[in-house]
N, C-alpha and C positions, 0 to 999 in steps of 0.2 A: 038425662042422667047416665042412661046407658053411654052415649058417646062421651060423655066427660071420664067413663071412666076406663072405658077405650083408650084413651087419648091419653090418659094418664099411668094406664099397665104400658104403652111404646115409652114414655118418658122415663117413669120408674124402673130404676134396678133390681131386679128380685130374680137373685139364682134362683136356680131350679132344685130340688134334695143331694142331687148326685156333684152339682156345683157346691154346695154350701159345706157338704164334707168334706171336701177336694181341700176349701179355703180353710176350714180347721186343720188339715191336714197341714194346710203350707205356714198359717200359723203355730202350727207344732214345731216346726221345722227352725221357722224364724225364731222362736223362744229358746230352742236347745241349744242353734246354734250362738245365739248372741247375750243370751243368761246364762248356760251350762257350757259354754269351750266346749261343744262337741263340734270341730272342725265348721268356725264360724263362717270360714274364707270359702265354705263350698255350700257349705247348709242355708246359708241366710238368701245370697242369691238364688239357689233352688228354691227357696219357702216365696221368695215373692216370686220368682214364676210361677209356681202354681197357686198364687192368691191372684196375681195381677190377669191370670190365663182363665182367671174361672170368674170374672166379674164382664157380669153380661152388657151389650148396646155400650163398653170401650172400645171397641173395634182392636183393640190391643191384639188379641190373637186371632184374625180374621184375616182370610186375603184378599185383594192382591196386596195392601200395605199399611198392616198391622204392624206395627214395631216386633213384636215379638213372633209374628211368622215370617218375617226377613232376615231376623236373626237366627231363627229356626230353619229354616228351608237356604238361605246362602251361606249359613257358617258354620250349619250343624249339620246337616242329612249331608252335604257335598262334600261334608269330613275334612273341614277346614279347619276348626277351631282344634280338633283331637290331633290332627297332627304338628299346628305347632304347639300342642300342650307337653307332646314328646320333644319338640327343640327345646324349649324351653328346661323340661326334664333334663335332656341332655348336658345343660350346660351348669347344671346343679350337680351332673355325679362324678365322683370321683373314682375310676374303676381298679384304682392299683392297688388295694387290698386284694379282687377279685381276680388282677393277674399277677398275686404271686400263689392263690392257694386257688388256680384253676379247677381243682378236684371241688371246691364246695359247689360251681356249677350243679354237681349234681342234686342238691338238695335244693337247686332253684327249677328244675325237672319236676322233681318228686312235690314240690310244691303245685304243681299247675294240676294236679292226680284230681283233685276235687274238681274240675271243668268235665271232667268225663263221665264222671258221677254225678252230677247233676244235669249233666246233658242226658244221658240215659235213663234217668227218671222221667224227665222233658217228655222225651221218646213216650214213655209208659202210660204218661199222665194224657195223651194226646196231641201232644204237640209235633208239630209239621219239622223235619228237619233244622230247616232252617232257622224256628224258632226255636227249636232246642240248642241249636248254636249261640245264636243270645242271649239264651238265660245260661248254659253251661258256663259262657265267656265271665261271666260273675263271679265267678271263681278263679280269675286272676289277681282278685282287688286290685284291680287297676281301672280307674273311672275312666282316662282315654282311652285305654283300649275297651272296654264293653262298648263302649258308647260308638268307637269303629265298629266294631263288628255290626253292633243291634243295630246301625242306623244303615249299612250296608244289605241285610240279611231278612230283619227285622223290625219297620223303625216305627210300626204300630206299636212295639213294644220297647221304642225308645227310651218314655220316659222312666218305665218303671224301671227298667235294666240299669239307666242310669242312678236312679234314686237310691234302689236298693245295693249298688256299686259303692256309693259313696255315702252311704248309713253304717253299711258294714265294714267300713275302712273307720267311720268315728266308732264304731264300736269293736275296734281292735281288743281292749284291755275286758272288756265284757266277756268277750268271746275267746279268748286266747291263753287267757289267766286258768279258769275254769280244766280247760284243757290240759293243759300242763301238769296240771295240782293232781288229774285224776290218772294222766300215762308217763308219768316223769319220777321215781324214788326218789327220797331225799338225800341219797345215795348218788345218784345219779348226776341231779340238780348242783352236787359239789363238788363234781369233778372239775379239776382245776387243767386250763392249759396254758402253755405258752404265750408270754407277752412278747407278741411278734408284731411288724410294724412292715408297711408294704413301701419304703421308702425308696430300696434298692431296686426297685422295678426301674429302669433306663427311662430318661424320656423320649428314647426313639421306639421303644412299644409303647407306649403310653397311647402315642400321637399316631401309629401303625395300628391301633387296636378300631379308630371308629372308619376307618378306611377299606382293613380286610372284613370287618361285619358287612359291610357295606356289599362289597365285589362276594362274598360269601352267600348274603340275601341274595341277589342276582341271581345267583345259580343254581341254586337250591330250594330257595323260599321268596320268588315274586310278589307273592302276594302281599307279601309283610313287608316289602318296602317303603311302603308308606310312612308307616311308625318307625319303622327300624332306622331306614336314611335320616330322617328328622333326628332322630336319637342321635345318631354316629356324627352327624353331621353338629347341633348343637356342642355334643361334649370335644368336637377336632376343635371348636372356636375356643373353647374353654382352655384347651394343651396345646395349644399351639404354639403358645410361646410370642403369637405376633402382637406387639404392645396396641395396635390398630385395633383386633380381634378385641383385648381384654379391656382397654378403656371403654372401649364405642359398644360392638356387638354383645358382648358376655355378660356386660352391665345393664344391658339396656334389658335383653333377651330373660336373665337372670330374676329382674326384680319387675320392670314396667310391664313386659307383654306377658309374665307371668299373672300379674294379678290382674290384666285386662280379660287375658284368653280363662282362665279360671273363674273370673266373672257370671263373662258372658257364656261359657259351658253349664252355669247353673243355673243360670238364669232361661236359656233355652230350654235344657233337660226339664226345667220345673215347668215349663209351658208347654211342654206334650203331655202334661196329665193336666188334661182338661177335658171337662164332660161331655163337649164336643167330640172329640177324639175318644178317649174313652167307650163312650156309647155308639161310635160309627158298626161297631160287630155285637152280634146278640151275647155271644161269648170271652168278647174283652172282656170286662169286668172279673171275670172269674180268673183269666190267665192273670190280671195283673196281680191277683192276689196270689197265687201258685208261685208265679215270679219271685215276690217276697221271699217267700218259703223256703224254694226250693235256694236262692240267691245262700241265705246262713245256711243251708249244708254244703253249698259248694265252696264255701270260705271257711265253713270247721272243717270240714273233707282234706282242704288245703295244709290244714295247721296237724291235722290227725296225721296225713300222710307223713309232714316234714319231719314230725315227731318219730313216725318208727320207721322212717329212713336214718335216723339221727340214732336210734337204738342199734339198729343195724351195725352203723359202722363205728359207732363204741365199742359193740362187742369184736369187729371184725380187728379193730385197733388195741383189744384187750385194754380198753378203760379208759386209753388217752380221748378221747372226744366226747365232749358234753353233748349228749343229745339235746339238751334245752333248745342248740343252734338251729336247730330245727326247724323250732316251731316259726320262726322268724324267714322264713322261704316263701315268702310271697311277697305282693309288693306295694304292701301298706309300709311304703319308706319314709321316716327311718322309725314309727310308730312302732313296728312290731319289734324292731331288733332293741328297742329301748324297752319294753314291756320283757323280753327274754332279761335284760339285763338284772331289772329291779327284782323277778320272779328268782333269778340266781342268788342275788344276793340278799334275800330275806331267809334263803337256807344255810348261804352260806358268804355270811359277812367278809368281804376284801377278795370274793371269788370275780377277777373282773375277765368276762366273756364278752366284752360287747364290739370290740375287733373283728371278731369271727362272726356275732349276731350278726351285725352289720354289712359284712361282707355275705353273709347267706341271703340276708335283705337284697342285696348288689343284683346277686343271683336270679333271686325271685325277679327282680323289674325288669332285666335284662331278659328274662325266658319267657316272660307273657307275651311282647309284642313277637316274639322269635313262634311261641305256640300259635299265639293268634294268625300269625303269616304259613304257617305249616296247615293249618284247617281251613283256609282263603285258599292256597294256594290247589288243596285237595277239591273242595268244592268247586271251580274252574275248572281245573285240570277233566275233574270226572262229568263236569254238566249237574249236577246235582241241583 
């Protein structure tokens, strides 16, 4: 009896506690994103990595070749997948709103303010440099870039970095709205600007813009080549103008390796939260819940700052600029600039701001991978 039932705990499946809440967990995940539109295309593939990651004697996440530790360890940790999630990026943006009102750059600055604020709590709460780099980088809402970083820096805490990156990018309108409502008058909210349009932008900057970013990174910020070149390079195939580029590459780049590479990004991310992993440190467990935490201050930190950057230069402009545009400075694109839009005009019916949302949006996606290359390129530089 005893050997039968031996013999039958090796054949039987039975996670273990810390497995079995992992799978509710990925089951949450899979229900929100495929019942409730919370960003199906990222959530659903995350929820079965970490169902498919935490079902024990699959070999699925086991090495040397587990399905999902070859797509974790060749396409995720070696920072494949995250860089062409930026081509891909790339050949989706359109930056010529953003080079004709080059000044709202700065509220894609003032948006990365919460990566520093949650990095420094990181720091308080004990965490090692390094790891405070990858939970601060949370605070770009930008799921390839944290997922560079964390998997660089930190990739014990890949998955949660990733998960909590892209929870809080579907919970833009949660987190955003709230904010607004509470640092924004209704005064403010209705300030009307200019219906301007970035048409007159030449298309010899247009097609000069992903080229000098490029030779710009180089010299400045090495480290962020990564992301950034990907980026530059994606959006030249996009303005190029070469009917070769837009048939073949833009289309392909644009729609198939998008939803391949965003796939497989959630589908890995959700497979480093597994209780193998997980339980490898006495005190994982504890960081990945800090991670959580600290991840929505560093993305309200984000929307707080953009906001009274946005007061700032209303007042400095004596009233022409809606702060609303603000809140929209990170790079939950084009989520948050459409959340500033709808918050505008519930105060103030036929106020249309979402040119400028949009372009501060531009802002924000453009400055995370430029921040993230400026904190790589410090940590190198200093040996850190």
């Amino acid at each position: 009896m005893v050997e039968l039932l031996t013999i039958l705990s090796n054949i039987i499946s039975i996670p273990d506690p810390i497995s079995l809440i992992l799978i509710v967990v990925g089951l949450c995940f899979i229900y929100l994103g495929s019942r409730k539109g919370l960003e199906p295309l990222m959530l659903v593939p995350i929820g079965f990595g970490i169902l498919l990651g935490n079902i024990p004697l699959s070999g699925l996440n086991d090495p040397p070749y587990g399905l999902l530790y070859l797509i974790r360890e060749k396409l995720l940790i070696t920072e494949v997948l995250p860089c062409l999630a930026f081509l891909t990026i790339g050949t989706m943006m359109d930056f010529r709103p953003l080079l004709k009102r080059p000044w709202l750059l700065l509220f894609g600055v003032s948006g990365q303010s919460g990566v520093i604020f949650a990095l420094v709590l990181a720091l308080l709460l004990g965490f090692n440099f390094r790891e405070a780099i990858a939970v601060g980088i949370i605070g770009c809402a930008d799921g390839p870039t944290a997922i560079f970083v964390s998997s660089r820096y930190a990739p014990h805490l890949l998955g949660a970095v990733g998960l909590a990156a892209y929870t809080y990018i579907s919970m833009v309108p949660l987190i955003q709205v709230p904010l607004m409502r509470t640092l924004i008058s209704r005064k403010e909210m209705g300030i009307r600007m200019p219906m301007t349009s970035g048409e007159d932008v030449s298309d010899l900057v247009v097609i000069a813009f992903p080229i000098i970013l490029i030779l710009v990174s180089m010299i400045f910020i090495p480290g962020g080549l990564p992301l950034i070149g990907m980026l530059a390079l994606g959006n030249f195939l996009r303005e190029s103008g070469v009917t070769e580029f837009m048939e073949r590459y833009n289309k392909t780049f644009s729609t198939v390796l998008t939803d391949l590479v965003t796939f497989l990004l959630g589908l890995s991310v959700g497979s480093t939260l597994s209780s193998k992993i997980i339980t490898a440190s006495p005190d994982l467990p504890f960081k990945v819940l800090i991670v959580f935490t600290l991840g929505v201050v560093a993305f309200a930190g984000d929307i707080i700052f953009g906001i009274l950057v946005g007061k700032v230069v209303s007042k400095l402009s004596r009233g022409r600029i809606n702060p609303a545009i603000g809140a929209s400075a990170n790079s939950a694109f084009p989520i948050s600039a459409r959340v500033v839009q709808r918050e505008v005009s519930r105060v103030s019916p036929g106020n249309i701001v979402l040119m400028y949302s949009i372009t501060t949006n531009l802002a924000g996606q453009i400055t995370s991978p430029i921040f993230a290359g400026i904190i790589i390129t410090l940590i190198e530089s200093l040996g850190i």
